[in-house]
Each structure stands twice: as C-alpha cells, then as structure tokens.
N, C-alpha and C positions, 0 to 999 in steps of 0.2 A: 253485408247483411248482419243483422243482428245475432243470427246462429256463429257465426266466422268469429264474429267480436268475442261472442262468449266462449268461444274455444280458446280464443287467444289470450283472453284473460285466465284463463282456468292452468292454460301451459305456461303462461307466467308465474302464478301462484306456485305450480310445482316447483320451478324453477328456484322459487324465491326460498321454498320448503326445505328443498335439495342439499341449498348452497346452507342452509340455518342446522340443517344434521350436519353437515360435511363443519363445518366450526364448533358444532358442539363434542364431535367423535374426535375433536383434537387431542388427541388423549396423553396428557400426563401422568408416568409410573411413580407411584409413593410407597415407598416401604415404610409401613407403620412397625412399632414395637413395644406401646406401654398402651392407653388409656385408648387411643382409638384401634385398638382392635377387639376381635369378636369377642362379647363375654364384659368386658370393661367400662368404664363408667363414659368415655366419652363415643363408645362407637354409635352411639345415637347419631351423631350429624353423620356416620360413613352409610350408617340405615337411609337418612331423611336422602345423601346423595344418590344412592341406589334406585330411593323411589323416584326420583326426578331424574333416571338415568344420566347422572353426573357423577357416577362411579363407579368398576365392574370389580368384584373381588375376582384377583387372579391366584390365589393359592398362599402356600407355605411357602416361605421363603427365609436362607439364611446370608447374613453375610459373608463375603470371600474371605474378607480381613477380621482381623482381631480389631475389637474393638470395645473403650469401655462405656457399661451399661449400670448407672448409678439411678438411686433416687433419692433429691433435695428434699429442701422445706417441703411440709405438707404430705408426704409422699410420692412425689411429682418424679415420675422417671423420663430422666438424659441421658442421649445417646451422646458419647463427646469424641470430638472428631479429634483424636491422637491415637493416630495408628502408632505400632510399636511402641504403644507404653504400657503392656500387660493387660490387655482386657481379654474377651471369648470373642467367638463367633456367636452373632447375636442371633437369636428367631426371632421374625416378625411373619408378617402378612403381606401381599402386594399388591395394590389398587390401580388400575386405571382411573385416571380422576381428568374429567375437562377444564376448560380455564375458567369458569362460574365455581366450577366446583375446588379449585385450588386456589381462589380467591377467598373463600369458604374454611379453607382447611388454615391459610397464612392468618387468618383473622384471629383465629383460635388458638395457634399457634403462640400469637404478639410477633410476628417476623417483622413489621416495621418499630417494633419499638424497644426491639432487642433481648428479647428472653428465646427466642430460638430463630435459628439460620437455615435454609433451604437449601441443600446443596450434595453433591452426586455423591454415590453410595454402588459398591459393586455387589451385586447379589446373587444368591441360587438357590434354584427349587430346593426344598428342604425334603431330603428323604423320598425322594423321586425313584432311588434305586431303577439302575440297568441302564440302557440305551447315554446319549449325549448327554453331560452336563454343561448346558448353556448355561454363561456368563450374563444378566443383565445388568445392564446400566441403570440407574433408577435416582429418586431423591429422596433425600430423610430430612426429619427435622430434628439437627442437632442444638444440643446447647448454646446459644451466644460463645463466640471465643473468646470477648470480655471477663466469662468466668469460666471457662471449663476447665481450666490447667488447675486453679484453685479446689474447684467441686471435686475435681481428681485425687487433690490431696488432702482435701478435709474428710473423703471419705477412705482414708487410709489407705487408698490406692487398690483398694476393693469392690470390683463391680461381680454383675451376673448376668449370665447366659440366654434369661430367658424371664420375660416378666410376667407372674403368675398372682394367684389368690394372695399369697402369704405378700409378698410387693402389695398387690393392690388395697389392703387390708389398713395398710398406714393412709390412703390417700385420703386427701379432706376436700370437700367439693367448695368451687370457689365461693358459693355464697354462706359456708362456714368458717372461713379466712376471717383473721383480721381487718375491719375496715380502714383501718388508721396508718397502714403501712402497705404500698404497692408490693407486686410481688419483685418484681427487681430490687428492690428494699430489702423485703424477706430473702433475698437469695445471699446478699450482700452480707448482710446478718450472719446467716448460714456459714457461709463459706471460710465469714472471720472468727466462728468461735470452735472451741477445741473439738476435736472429734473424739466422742465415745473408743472408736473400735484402734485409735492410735493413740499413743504417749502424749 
C-alpha cells in the first residue's frame, strides 16, 4: 500500500541521514598554535567550520614535548618538528575537525605543496589543575622538513612558548605579499639570509 511505501521510504532516508552524521562526526584532533586560533587572523575558517559543524573546539591545550615555536617571512608562525633541539612547551587550542573539514584546513595550510606537513603531536590540557593528566594524541601543522632545521637556525635557534598579539603584530595577510614570488620562495629567501638576532 502506498502508506507502507511511504514509511519505507522515510526509514531509509533516516538510514541514509544516520550513516551521512556518522562520517561526518569522524572526527580528526588538530592542535592549532598561531593564526588559526581564537582572536587571530585566520580563525575565520575554524568559525566558518563550527558553523557547519565541521569543528568542535576542545579546550587549552599544551604540548608534552619541547618543542620550537618560530615566526618566518611575513610574520607567519612554525611549529618545527625537532624535539630536543631547545624549544618550550607550546600552547595552542584543540579541535575536533571532520574530513571536509581537514580538507579545508590542509588547503590553507599548502600540505600538498610543501610549506606545512600534518603529523602527530602529543598534547595536554593546559592548566586543568587536579584530577588525571590525560595524554592526547593529536595532529599539528608543522613546517615542511625541507626547511625547518634551517628556519631553526636562521632564527638563532630562538623560538616561544606561546603565540600572542606582539607575534601576530608582524603578520602580513596573504593578499599584502609580494605577488612576484611564491611563498616557498619567500621562505627560501628567508632562511638564506643573515639573521638579525645571531652573528
């Protein structure tokens, strides 16, 4: 009967609804630490994924490990994955983000075209005081390995703890760049000429 039918249809829709949450709550953990978190010039896109519930902020978070926290050309802050080579323990933020939504974030990033690399990061609530300190696993977007051992050394092997106003004060937004030179270019540049704060 045509009632049965439309039931049936309607139980498959749900069905179809169910299984379309159930892939989109597939949730990827991002520890941010410069431009996309709260207050900074790119957390616009972690807003826009919010509203299209393709991001959940989960809190403060800081790293287990030392690790250093510089900013290149433009102002632009890397995390660079060299443990034990004198950095802090970083503060960032920590997202749930789905795979629309981490598609989203690698774009912004350049992770296919080599100015930052996606890859695991051990973290902890920041300042949680009392009870258990759970360890999470998570991912960051580090500098390309191509130049971080470099960025490392051009910036006199001086990173910091925590990226703020006085950081984000250098940054220059991409459509105030240079047009005549990629940013992989600009980094290159960077990294080969003297650094200010070393001999």
């Amino acid at each position: 009967s045509l009632s049965s039918w439309l039931e049936e249809l309607s139980r498959e829709r749900e069905r179809e609804m169910a299984e379309g949450d159930e892939i989109k709550q597939r949730r990827n953990l991002i520890f941010t630490y410069g431009t996309l978190k709260r207050g900074f010039f790119n957390h616009s896109l972690m807003e826009d994924l919010i509203q299209s519930d393709d991001a959940v902020y989960l809190g403060a978070y800081r790293t287990v490990h030392e690790l250093p926290l510089v900013c290149g050309p433009h102002g632009v802050p890397f995390l660079l994955n060299l443990p034990g080579s004198g950095g802090n323990r970083v503060h960032g933020e920590l997202y749930a983000v789905s795979d629309p939504g981490l598609a989203r974030l690698d774009e912004l990033e350049g992770t296919s075209i080599g100015r930052y690399e996606r890859l695991p990061i051990q973290v902890l609530r920041d300042g949680g005081g009392g009870g258990d300190v759970v360890e999470v696993e998570a991912e960051a977007y580090y500098a390309h390995r191509s130049f971080a051992e470099d960025m490392w050394r051009r910036k006199g092997r001086v990173g910091f703890s925590v990226y703020m106003e006085k950081e984000a004060k250098e940054y220059v937004k991409r459509d105030a760049r240079p047009k005549d030179r990629t940013f992989l270019e600009e980094i290159r540049l960077f990294v080969s000429s003297s650094s200010s704060s070393s001999s």
